[in-house]
C-alpha positions, 0 to 999 in steps of 0.5 A, spaced: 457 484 526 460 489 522 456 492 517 461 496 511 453 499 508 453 505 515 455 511 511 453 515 517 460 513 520 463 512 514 463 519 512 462 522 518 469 527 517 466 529 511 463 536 510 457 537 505 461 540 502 467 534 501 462 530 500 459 533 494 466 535 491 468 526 492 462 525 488 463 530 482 470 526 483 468 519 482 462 521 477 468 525 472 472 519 474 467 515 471 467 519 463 472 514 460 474 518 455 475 524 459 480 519 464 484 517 458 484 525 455 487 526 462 492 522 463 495 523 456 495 531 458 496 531 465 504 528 465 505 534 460 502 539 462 506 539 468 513 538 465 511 544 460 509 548 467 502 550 464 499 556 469 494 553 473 496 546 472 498 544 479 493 548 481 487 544 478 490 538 480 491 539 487 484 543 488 482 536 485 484 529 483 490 530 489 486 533 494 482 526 494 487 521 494 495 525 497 496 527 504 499 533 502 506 535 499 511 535 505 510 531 511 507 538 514 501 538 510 500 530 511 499 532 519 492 535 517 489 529 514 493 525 520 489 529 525 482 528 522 483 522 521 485 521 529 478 523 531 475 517 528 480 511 530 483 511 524 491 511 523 496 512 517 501 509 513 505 514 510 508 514 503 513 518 500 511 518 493 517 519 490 517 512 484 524 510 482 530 515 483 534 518 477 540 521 478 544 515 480 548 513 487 547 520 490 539 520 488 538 513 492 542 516 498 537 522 498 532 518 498 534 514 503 535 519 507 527 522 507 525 515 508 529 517 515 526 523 515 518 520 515 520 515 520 523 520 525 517 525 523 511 518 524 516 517 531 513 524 534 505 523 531 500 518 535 497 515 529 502 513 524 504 506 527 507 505 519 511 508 513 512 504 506 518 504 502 519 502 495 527 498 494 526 501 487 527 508 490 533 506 492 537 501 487 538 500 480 532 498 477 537 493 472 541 491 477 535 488 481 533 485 474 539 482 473 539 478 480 532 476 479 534 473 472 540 470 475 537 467 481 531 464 477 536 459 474 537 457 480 534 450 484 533 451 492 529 456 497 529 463 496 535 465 500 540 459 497 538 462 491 540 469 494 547 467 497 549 463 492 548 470 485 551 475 490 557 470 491 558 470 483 558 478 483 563 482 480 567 487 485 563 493 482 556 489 482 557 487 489 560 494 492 553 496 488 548 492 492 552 493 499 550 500 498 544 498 497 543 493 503 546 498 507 541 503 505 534 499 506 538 497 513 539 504 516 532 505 514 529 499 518 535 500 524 530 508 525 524 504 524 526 499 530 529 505 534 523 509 532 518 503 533 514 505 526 514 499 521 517 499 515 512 496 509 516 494 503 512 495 498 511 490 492 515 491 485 514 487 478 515 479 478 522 481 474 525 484 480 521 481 486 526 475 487 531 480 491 526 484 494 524 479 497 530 475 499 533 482 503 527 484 505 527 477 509 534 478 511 531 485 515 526 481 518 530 476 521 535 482 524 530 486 527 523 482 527 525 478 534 522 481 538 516 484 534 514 485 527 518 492 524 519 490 517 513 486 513 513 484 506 507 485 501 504 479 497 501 480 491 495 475 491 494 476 484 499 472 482 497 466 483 504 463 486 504 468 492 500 463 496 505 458 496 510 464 497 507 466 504 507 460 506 514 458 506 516 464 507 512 463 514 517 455 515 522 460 514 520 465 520 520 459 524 527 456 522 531 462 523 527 465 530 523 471 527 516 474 527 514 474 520 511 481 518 507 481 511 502 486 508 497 481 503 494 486 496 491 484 490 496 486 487 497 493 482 502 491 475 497 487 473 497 490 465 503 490 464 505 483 468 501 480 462 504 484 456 511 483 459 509 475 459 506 475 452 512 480 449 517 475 452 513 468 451 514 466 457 506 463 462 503 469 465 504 470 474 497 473 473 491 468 478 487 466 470 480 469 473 479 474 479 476 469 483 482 465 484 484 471 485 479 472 491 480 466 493 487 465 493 487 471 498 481 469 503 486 464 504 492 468 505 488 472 510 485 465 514 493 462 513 496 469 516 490 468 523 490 461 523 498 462 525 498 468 528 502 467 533 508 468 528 505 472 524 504 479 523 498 482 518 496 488 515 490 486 511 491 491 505 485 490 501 478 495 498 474 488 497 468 487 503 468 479 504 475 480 505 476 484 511 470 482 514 472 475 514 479 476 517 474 480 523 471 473 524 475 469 524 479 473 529 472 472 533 472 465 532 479 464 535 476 469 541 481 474 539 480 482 540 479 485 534 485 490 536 489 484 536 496 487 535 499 482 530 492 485 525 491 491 523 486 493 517 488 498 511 485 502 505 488 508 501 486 515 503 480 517 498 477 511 497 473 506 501 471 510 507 465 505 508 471 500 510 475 504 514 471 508 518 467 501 520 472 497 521 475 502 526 468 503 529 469 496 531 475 497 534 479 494 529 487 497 528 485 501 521 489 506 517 490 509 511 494 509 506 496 516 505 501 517 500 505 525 500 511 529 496 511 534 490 504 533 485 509 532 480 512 525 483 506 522 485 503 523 477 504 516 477 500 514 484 495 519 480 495 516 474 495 509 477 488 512 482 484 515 476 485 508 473 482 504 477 476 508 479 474 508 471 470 502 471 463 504 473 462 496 475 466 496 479 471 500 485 468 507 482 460 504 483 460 503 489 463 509 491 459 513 488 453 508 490 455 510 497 456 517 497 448 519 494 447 514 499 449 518 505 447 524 502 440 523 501 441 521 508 443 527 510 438 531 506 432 526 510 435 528 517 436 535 516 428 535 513 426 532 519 429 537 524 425 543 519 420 539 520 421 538 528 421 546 528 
């Protein structure tokens, strides 16, 4: 049985040094009025190019949690991750384009880009791309809302608002078709998985509907497009399961990736501003169940359904390796791979890949000024000393004192 409390493996790529530098880290992290005072000055302080500014955040924050700045600098990272079995996501961190029809061409273009440089490196199966990165933010949130009042499956819904687009309105989203369909035709030419990353719930109809409409061009054969399910949301169970109905109504293998989810704040307050039932689950425990029970859905139907199991919780992925031994199915089943972000959660990660498990992490990349938001996004979450960051924490002093018990054991020996 796997057991996520090793240390031993789960830090093994870690020097002393590393070591004792991630946990000055996540005890930093743990200041909440030093988190809250570093996400208020950091943002400016890079738009106000203040000397040694990027040099801090890199030495620091960046270092724990970003591949590196350009594809280049990800290879050192990926290499040593290799070592240990662990493979890699990559993920240009550019979040939203803003100079308009000529930026979202660009963008598309370094997504190729990643692909074409994951095709030429042994352990990057995956790369991850933002559909807001590419379009207009407002013209996904004007079809989500035309498509929200209307009756029917997902893709009724979706052919039925592009129907009624004006000439300029339907040359714009063409364009943006065309751009996700060159990125998933280098993908399938390239055999590297293209992951969809999920948006906010006003925009989310239409990502999904294209992101369906990929599957069903290049997932016949094998997964190469996968969606991502906030399970947060408390109607995203139901979602995966018609969207699995769907798969074998139009003959395609269903590719999804299953998160907890990451706008929670901002869902609610939208929801309360606008007056409208919040999409967040009421508590975390429906949250967790309901996510237990798209990990069993997924492997019960594996078959037809391609999962990554992107999660930080212990139950979570432990219940997917058993259900995996249950049915009798390697845990280097082609259809499950396992994913953490790339500074946290080690003790998952190198476990799972101990076991044989196909596990990557998720290691995002690009200039530190674009990936702020990422940043900001990390120190967040590790803030609450119950939580993420505890265990961190808890398990860094763990393997620390461990390896300050063998090296006395052999002065002791000498």
């Amino acid at each position: 049985m796997i057991s996520f409390e090793n240390t031993e493996y789960a830090f093994a790529y870690k020097t002393n040094k590393a070591l004792k530098k991630a946990n000055f880290l996540f005890v930093t992290m743990g200041k909440q009025w030093l988190v809250n005072l570093g996400l208020k000055l950091m943002p400016a302080a890079i738009k106000l190019h203040i000397p040694f500014t990027k040099t801090i955040i890199k030495s620091t924050i960046f270092s724990q949690f970003v591949g590196g700045e350009t594809l280049e600098e990800t290879a050192v990272v990926a290499e040593k991750l290799g070592e240990y079995n662990v493979e890699v996501i990559l993920d240009y961190g550019v979040e939203g384009g803003e100079d308009g029809e000529a930026g979202y061409d660009l963008a598309m273009e370094e997504f190729i880009k990643v692909i074409s440089y994951a095709a030429t490196q042994k352990n990057i199966p995956f790369m991850s791309i933002k559909v807001t990165g590419l379009v207009r933010f407002g013209l996904l949130e004007m079809l989500d809302a035309a498509m929200a009042k209307i009756d029917g499956t997902l893709m009724k819904r979706y052919e039925t608002v592009i129907a009624t687009l004006n000439e300029n309105e339907k040359a714009e989203w063409e364009k943006t078709v065309e751009r996700i369909n060159k990125i998933c035709i280098a993908g399938n030419q390239k055999k590297v998985g293209v992951l969809v990353d999920a948006e906010e719930t006003w925009i989310q109809d239409p990502v999904d509907a294209l992101t369906i409409l990929m599957m069903d061009r290049y997932n016949k054969q094998k997964a190469v497009v996968y969606n991502t399910v906030q399970l947060y949301r408390h109607d995203r169970l139901a979602f995966l399961k018609d969207c699995n109905e769907a798969s074998i109504q139009r003959k395609f293998i269903l590719g999804v990736k299953i998160v907890r989810g990451a706008y929670m704040e901002k869902e609610r307050k939208r929801a309360i501003e606008k007056n409208y039932q919040s999409p967040i689950q009421p508590s975390k425990e429906s949250t967790d169940n309901d996510y237990n029970a798209a990990v069993t859905f997924c492997i019960e139907h594996i078959e037809n359904i391609a999962v990554i199991v992107a999660s930080h919780n212990e139950g979570s992925n432990l219940l997917a390796t058993q259900l995996l031994d249950k049915k009798g199915l390697p845990h280097l089943h082609p259809h499950v791979h396992f994913s953490q972000l790339y500074g946290m959660s080690d003790n998952i990660t190198f476990n799972l890949a101990k076991s044989n498990c196909s596990v990557s992490k998720y290691l995002p990349f690009g200039p530190i000024e674009d990936v702020i938001p990422y940043l900001m996004r990390r120190a967040q979450e590790n803030s609450s000393v119950s939580g993420q960051m505890g265990r961190e924490l808890r398990l860094i002093k763990k393997e620390l004192e461990r390896r300050q018990s063998v090296e006395g054991s052999k002065l002791n020996q000498v």
